[in-house]
Structure formats: structure tokens, C-alpha cells
C-alpha positions as CSV (number, residue, x, y, z in Angstrom):
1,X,-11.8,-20.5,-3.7
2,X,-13.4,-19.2,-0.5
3,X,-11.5,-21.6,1.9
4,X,-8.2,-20.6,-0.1
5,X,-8.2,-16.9,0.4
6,X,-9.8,-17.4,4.3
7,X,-6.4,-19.1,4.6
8,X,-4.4,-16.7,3.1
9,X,-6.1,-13.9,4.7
10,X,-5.4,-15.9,8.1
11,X,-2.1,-16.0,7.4
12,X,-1.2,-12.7,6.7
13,X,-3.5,-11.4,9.7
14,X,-1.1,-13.7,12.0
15,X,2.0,-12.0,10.8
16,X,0.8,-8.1,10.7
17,X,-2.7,-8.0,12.4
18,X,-6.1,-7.3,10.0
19,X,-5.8,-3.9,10.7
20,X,-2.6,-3.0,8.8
21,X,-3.5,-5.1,5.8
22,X,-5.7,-3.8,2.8
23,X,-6.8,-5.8,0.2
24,X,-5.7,-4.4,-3.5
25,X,-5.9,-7.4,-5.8
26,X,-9.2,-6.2,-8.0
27,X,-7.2,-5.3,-10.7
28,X,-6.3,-9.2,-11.0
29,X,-9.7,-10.4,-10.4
30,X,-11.4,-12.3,-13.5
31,X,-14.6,-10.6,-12.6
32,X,-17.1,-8.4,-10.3
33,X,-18.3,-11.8,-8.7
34,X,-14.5,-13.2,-7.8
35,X,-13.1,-9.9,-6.3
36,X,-16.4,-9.8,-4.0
37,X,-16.4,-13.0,-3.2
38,X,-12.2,-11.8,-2.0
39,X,-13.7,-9.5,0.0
40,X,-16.7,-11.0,1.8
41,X,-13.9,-13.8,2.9
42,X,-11.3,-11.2,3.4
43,X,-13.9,-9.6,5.7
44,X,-14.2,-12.5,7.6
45,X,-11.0,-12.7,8.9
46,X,-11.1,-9.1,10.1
47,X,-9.4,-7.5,6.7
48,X,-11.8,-4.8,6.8
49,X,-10.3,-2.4,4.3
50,X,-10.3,-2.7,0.1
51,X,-9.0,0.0,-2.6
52,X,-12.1,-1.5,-4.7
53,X,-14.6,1.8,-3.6
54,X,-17.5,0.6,-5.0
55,X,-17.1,-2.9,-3.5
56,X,-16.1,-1.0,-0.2
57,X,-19.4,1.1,-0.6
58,X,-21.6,-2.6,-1.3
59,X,-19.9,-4.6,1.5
60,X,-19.1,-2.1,4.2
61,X,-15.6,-1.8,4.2
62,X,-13.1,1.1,4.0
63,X,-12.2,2.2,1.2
64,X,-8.2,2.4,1.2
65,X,-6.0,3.2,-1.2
66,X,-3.1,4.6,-2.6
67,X,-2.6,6.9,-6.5
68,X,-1.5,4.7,-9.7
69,X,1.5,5.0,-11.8
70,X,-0.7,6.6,-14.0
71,X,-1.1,9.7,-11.8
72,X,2.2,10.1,-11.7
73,X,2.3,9.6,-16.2
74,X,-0.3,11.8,-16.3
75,X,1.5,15.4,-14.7
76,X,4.7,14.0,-16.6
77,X,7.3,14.5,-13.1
78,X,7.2,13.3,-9.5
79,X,7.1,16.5,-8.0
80,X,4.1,18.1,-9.5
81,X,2.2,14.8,-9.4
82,X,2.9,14.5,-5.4
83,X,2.1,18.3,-5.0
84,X,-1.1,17.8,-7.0
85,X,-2.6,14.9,-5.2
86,X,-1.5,16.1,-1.9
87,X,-3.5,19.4,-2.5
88,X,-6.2,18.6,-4.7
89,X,-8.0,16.4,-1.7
90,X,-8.1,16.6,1.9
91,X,-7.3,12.7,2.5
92,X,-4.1,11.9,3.4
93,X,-1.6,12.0,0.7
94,X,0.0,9.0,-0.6
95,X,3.3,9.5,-3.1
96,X,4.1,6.1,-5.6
97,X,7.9,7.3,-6.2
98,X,9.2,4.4,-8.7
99,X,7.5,6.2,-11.9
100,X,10.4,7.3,-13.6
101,X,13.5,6.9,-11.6
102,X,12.9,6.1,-7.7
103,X,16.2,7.3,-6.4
104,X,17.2,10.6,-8.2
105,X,13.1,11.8,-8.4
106,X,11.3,9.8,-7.1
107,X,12.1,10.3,-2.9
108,X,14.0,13.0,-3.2
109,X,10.8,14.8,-4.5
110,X,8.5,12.7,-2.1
111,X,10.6,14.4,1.0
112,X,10.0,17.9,-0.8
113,X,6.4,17.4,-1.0
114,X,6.0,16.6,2.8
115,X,8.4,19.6,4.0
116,X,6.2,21.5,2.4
117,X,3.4,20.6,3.9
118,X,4.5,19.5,7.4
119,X,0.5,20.2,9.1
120,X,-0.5,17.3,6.9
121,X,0.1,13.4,7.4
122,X,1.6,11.7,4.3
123,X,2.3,8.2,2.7
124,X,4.7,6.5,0.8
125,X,3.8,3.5,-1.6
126,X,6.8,0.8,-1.5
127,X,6.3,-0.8,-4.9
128,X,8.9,-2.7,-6.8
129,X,13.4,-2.3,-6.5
130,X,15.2,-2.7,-3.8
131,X,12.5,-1.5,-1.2
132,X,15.3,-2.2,2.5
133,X,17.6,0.2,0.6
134,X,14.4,3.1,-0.1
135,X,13.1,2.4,3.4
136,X,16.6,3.6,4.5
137,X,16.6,6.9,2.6
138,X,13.0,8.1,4.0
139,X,14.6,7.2,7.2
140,X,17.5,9.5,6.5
141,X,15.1,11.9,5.6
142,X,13.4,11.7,8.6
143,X,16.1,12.7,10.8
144,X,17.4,15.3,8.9
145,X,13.8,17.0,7.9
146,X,11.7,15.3,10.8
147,X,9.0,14.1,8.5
148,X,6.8,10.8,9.5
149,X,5.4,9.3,6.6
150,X,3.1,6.2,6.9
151,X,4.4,3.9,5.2
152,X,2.9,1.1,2.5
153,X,4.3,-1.6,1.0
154,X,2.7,-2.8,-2.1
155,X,4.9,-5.0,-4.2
156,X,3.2,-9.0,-4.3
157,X,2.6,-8.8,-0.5
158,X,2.4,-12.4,0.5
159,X,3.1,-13.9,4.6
160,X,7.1,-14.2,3.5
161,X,7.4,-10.8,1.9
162,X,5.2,-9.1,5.1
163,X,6.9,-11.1,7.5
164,X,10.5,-9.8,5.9
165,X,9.0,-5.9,5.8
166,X,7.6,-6.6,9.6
167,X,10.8,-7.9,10.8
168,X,12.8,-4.9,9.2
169,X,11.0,-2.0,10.3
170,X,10.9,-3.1,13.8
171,X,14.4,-3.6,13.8
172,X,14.3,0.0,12.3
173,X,12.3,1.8,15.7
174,X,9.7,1.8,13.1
175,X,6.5,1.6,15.0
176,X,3.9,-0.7,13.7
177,X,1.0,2.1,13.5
178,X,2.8,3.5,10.6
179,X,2.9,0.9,8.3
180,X,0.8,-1.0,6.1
181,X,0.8,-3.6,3.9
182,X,-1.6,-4.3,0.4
183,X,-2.1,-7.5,-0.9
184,X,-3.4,-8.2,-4.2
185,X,-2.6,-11.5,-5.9
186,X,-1.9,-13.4,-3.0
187,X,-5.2,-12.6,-1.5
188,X,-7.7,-12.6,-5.0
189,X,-5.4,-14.4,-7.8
190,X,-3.0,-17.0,-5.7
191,X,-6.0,-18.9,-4.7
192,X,-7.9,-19.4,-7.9
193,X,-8.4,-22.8,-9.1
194,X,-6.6,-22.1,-12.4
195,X,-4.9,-19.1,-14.2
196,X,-8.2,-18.3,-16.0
């Protein structure tokens, strides 16, 4: 299992660097044991950051992370959900925007919540549909609103999928400080010896 994910974490790191990757795959972990072992071997590699932050606290890594669907569930619209989370702390922001609907709510209310609060730095959360397409739109919004949101994409992060992101947002003037990438399965689940 370790030599598994020392190779996958390898892998990613060669495509992005360790320092824009964060491991997020707890949530697929059988058990305590398996996501630290994850993370010692993630560590390793120079992976240095985990949204796991207790195992962060235990094993000296940076607790990273971005808010659930169920943030977003639990204020019942995007816009109040992004201006609560956004307010309530004084971390950086991050805004999941495919909750409900991702184009008519979901960005448009993203953008809102950063021209509100242009003194602040804030994040976006990539996470499932047609993510070139979404990338475009905050892009739009940048020019017109001059916001610069870091952005994170989430959705089964694995060397093909980073590699596609990596490739597009260069292509896009993008630069590579403001984005990220969190891998889950691919780090924690992909290299178990079986399903269980």
C-alpha cells in the first residue's frame, strides 16, 4: 500500500509540484490507520498539506481545505452560504458552486461574494460538470470585475486529470501560484489492495 501511494504521490508531484497538491481522500479511507499511513507516505514525497485536521495536527502538516456541499445544504442558496463562510472566519474563503445549479447560482453568486469583498483573497472549488467551460466564466468575470480567485480543482484528481487542468490554465495566462489541485482516491483509495 505504502509503495503504491509513494508512486502516486510521485507522480502527481512531477506534473504540478508538492506544493500545489493537497491530499483530500479521508473521506475514502477504510480507517484512521489507512488515511495516516496516506499521509506519512504523502509526506514523503513533499505533499505537505491534508484537509484531514486532526491528522494534520498528529503529523505536522497543513491543514488545507475547502467547505462541503453540505455547507452550502445547510443555508439553503449559494449566496448566503458563500457570504457566510467568507465572513464568519478570517481564513481565506473558499466557494463550492455546483450545489444546486453551477451556472445560473452557483458562479454568478461566487463573483458577487468576492466584489463584495475585494480586501480579501478568495477560492473557488472546481468539482464535478464541465469544469474548461466554468474556468472560462470566472475568467470572464475576472476581466470585467477584476477579481483573482485561487483556484482548486477537486473532482478525482489523478496525473491525467492534473496534467489536463495544468496544461489549460497555462494556456489561459493563468499563473501557477493560483491554483491547486486535491486528490483523494487516487492518492488513499486507488492504491488499496482491494475495494474493502
Amino acid at each position: 500500500y505504502i509503495n503504491t501511494v509513494r508512486k502516486n504521490a510521485y507522480a502527481l508531484k512531477e506534473i504540478v509540484g508538492p506544493d500545489r497538491i493537497v491530499e483530500v481522500g479521508m473521506r475514502g479511507a477504510t480507517c484512521l490507520e489507512m488515511h495516516t499511513l496516506a499521509n506519512q507516505t504523502c509526506q514523503l514525497a513533499g505533499i505537505d498539506r491534508t484537509s484531514n485536521v486532526w491528522g494534520a495536527r498528529d503529523q505536522g502538516m497543513f491543514p488545507t481545505g475547502t467547505t462541503g456541499h453540505e455547507h452550502q445544504q445547510r443555508w439553503g442558496n449559494d449566496l448566503e452560504a458563500f457570504r457566510a463562510i467568507r465572513d464568519m472566519r478570517p481564513q481565506m474563503p473558499s466557494y463550492l458552486f455546483d450545489t444546486f445549479d453551477t451556472m445560473a447560482s452557483g458562479i454568478p453568486s461566487a463573483v458577487v461574494a468576492m466584489k463584495e469583498r475585494p480586501d480579501i483573497p478568495h477560492a473557488v472549488r472546481f468539482d464535478s460538470g464541465d469544469q474548461e467551460t466554468q474556468l472560462r466564466k470566472f475568467l470572464d468575470a475576472e476581466r470585467l470585475y477584476g477579481i483573482k480567485p485561487h483556484y482548486m480543482f477537486m473532482d478525482g484528481i489523478n496525473p491525467d486529470k492534473a496534467l489536463r487542468f495544468h496544461t489549460l490554465c497555462k494556456s489561459l495566462g493563468i499563473p501557477r501560484e493560483r491554483v491547486s489541485y486535491g486528490s483523494g482516491g487516487f492518492l488513499v483509495c486507488d492504491p488499496a489492495p482491494t475495494e474493502f
